[in-house]
C-alpha positions in Angstrom: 16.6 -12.3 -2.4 15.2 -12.0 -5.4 11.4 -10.0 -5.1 8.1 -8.6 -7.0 6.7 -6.6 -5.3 3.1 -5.4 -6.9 1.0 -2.4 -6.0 -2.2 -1.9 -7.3 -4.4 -1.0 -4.5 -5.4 2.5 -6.0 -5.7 4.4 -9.1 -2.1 4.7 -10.0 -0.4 1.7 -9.4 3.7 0.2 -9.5 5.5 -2.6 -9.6 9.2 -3.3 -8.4 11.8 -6.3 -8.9 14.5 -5.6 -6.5 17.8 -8.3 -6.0 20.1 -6.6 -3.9 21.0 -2.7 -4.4 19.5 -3.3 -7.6 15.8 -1.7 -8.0 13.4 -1.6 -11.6 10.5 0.2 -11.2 7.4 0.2 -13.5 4.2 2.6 -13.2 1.1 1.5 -14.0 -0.8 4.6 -14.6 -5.0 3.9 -14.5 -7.0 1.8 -12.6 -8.8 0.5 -15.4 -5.4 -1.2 -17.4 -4.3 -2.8 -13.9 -5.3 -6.1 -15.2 -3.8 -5.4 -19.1 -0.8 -3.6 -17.9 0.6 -5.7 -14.6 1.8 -9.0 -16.0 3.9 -7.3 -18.7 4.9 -4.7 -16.3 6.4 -7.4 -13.7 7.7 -9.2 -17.2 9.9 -6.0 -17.9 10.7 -5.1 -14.5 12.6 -8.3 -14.4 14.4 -8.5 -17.1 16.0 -5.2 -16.8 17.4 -7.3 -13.6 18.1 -10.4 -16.0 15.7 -13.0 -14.5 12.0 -13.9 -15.0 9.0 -13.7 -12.6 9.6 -17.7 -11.7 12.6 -16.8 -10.2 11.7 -14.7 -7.9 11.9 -16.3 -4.1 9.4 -13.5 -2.6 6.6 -12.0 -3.5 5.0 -8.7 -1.7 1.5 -7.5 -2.5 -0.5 -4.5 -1.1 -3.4 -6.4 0.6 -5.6 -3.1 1.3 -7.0 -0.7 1.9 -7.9 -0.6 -1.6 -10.2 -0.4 -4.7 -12.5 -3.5 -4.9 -11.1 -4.2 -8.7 -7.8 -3.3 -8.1 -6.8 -5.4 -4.9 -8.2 -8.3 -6.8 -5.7 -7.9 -9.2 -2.8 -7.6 -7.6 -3.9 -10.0 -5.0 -4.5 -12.8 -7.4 -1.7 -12.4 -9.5 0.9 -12.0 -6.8 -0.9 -15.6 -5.4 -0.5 -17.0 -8.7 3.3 -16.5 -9.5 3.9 -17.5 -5.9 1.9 -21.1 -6.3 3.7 -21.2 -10.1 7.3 -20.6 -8.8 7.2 -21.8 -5.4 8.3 -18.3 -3.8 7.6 -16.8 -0.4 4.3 -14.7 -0.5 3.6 -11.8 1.8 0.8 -8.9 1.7 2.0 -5.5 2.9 -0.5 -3.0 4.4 -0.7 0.1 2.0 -1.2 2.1 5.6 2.3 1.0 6.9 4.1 1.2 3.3 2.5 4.7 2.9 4.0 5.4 6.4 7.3 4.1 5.8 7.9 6.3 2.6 6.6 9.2 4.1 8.7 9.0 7.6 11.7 8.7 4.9 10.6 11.7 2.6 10.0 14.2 5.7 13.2 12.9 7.7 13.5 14.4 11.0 9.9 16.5 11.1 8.7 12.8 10.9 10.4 11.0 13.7 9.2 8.8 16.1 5.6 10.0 15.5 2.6 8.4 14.5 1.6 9.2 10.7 -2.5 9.4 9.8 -2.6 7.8 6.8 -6.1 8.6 4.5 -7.8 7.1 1.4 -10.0 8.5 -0.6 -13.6 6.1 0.5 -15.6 7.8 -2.1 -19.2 9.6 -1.1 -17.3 12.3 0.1 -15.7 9.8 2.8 -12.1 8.9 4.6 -11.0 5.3 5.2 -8.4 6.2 8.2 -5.6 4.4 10.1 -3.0 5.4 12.2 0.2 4.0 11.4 2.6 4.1 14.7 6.4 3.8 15.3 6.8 0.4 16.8 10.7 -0.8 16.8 9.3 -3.9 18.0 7.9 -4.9 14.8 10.0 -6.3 12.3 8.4 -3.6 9.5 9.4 -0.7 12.5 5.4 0.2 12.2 2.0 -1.0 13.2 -1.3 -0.2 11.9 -4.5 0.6 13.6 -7.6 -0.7 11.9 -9.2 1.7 9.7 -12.5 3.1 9.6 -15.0 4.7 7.2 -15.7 8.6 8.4 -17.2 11.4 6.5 -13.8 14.1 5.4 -15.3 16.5 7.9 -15.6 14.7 11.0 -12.3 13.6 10.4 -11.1 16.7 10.0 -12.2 18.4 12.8 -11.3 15.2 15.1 -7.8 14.4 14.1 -5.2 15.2 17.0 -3.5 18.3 17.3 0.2 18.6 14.9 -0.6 15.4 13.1 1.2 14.1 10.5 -1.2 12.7 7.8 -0.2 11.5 4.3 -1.9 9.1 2.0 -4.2 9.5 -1.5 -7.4 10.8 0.5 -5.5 13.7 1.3 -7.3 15.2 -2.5 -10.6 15.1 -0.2 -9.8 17.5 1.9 -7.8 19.7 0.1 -10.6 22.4 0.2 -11.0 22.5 3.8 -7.6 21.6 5.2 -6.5 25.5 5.5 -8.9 25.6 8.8 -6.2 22.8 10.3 -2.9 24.6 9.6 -1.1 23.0 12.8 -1.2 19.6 10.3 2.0 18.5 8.6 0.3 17.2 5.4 2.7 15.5 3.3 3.8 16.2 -0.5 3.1 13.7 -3.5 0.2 11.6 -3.5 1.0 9.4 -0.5 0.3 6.5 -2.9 2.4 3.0 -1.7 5.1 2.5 -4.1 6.1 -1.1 -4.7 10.1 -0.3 -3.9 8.5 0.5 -0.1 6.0 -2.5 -0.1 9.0 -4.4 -1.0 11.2 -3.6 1.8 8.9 -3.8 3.8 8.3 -7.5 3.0 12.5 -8.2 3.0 12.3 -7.3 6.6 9.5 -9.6 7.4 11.1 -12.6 4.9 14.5 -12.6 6.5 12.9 -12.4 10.0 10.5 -16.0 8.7 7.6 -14.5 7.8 5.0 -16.1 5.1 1.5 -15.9 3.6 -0.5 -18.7 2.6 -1.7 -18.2 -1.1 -4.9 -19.5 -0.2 -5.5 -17.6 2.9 -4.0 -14.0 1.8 -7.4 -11.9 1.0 -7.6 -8.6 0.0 -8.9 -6.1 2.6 -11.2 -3.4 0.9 -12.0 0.0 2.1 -15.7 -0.6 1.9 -17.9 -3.7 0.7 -19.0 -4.2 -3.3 -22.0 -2.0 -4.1 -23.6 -6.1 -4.7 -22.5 -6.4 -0.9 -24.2 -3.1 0.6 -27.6 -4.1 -1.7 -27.7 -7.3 0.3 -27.1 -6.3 3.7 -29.7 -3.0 3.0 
C-alpha cells in the first residue's frame, strides 16, 4: 500500500513514503519552515519511490500532542491530499508512535512495560501520557490521556523503574539525576514518520479510516487567544 505519512507535531519534524520494504525519509528541521518545507518534502519523498503524492492509497498524520502551528500543518495537508487523491486517511497518536520506536530501540529492557511518554508544555511544564502494551489493539499500544503538570511534580510522582521517552525529556534533564531507578531513553523521543506510518498499515489493513472533515488536531494546551478568553 502505497503511504505518506507526515510528522510535524514538534520542532523537528519528518516525512516518509513507504510501498512495501521500500522506505524514503525526509527531515524537516525547524518549526517555523514546516509550512514552506512539507509539500516539497512529501514531493521528493515520493519520487525517490517513483510515484506522486496522488497515488498514495493511505495517508498517516500525527494528530497531537503537539505545537498549535505545527499540527495545523500537518493536519491540513495530510486532509487535503487525502480529499485530492481519494486515499485512506488516518491520524496516529505521537504518544503511541513515540512508544512504538522506543520499545524497538531498547529491545528487551523495554518489554511488555508501559513507556511514559513527555512533551515539552512550555512554562516549565510536562504534557504526559502513558502509552501501555495492549496486544489487543491493532497498533500493539494504547494511550492514556495526557495531562498538563509542572516538570517537578511529575518527577517526583512518576512510578518507580519507569521507562519514559519523548521530547520533554530536555525539561528535566537538570533534575532527573535525583530519579536514577528511570530508564530514560536516548535520541529525542521525537515520532518519526517511518513509525507513524506503520503504525497506520496496521490499522489500514485491519479497516480502519478517518474522516477528513472530522480528523482535528489535538494540542498540548489551548492558543494563548484561547486562554485570554476563558481568563
Amino acid at each position: 500500500m502505497k503511504t505518506l505519512a507526515i510528522d510535524t507535531s514538534q520542532a523537528a519534524g519528518s516525512v516518509a513514503a513507504v510501498d512495501g520494504e521500500r522506505v524514503a525519509r525526509r527531515l524537516l528541521p525547524t518549526a517555523v519552515e514546516h509550512a514552506r518545507l512539507l509539500s516539497g518534502a512529501l514531493v521528493a519523498a515520493a519520487a525517490e519511490l517513483g510515484w506522486t503524492p496522488a497515488a498514495a492509497e493511505l495517508v498517516a498524520v500525527v494528530r497531537g500532542p503537539g505545537s498549535f502551528t505545527g499540527l495545523r500543518v500537518g493536519v491540513t495537508t495530510a486532509k487535503a491530499i487525502a480529499w485530492a487523491s481519494g486515499a485512506r486517511l488516518l491520524g496516529v497518536s505521537a504518544g503511541e508512535a513515540i512508544a512504538s520506536a522506543t520499545a524497538a530501540a531498547l529491545g528487551p529492557a523495554a518489554a511488555d512495560v508501559p513507556i511514559e511518554v513527555v512533551f515539552d508544555a512550555g512554562r516549565g511544564d510536562l504534557f504526559a501520557c502513558t502509552a501501555a502494551p495492549a496486544p489487543q489493539s491493532v497498533s500493539g499500544w494504547r494511550t492514556s490521556p495526557g495531562f498538563l503538570v509542572n516538570a517537578e511534580h511529575w518527577l517526583a510522582g512518576v512510578g518507580t523503574a519507569a521507562v519514559v521517552a519523548g521530547p520533554g525529556l530536555a525539561v528535566v534533564a537538570d533534575v532527573r539525576g535525583r530519579r536514577p531507578d528511570l530508564l530514560m531513553a536516548t535520541g529525542d523521543g521525537l515520532p518519526l514518520a517511518e513509525a507513524v506510518a506503520a503504525i497506520a498499515l496496521l490499522r489500514a489493513v485491519a479497516g480502519e479510516a478517518d474522516a477528513p472533515e472530522t480528523l482535528v488536531p489535538e494540542y498540548i494546551r489551548p492558543s494563548y487567544a484561547e486562554e485570554s478568553r476563558r481568563a
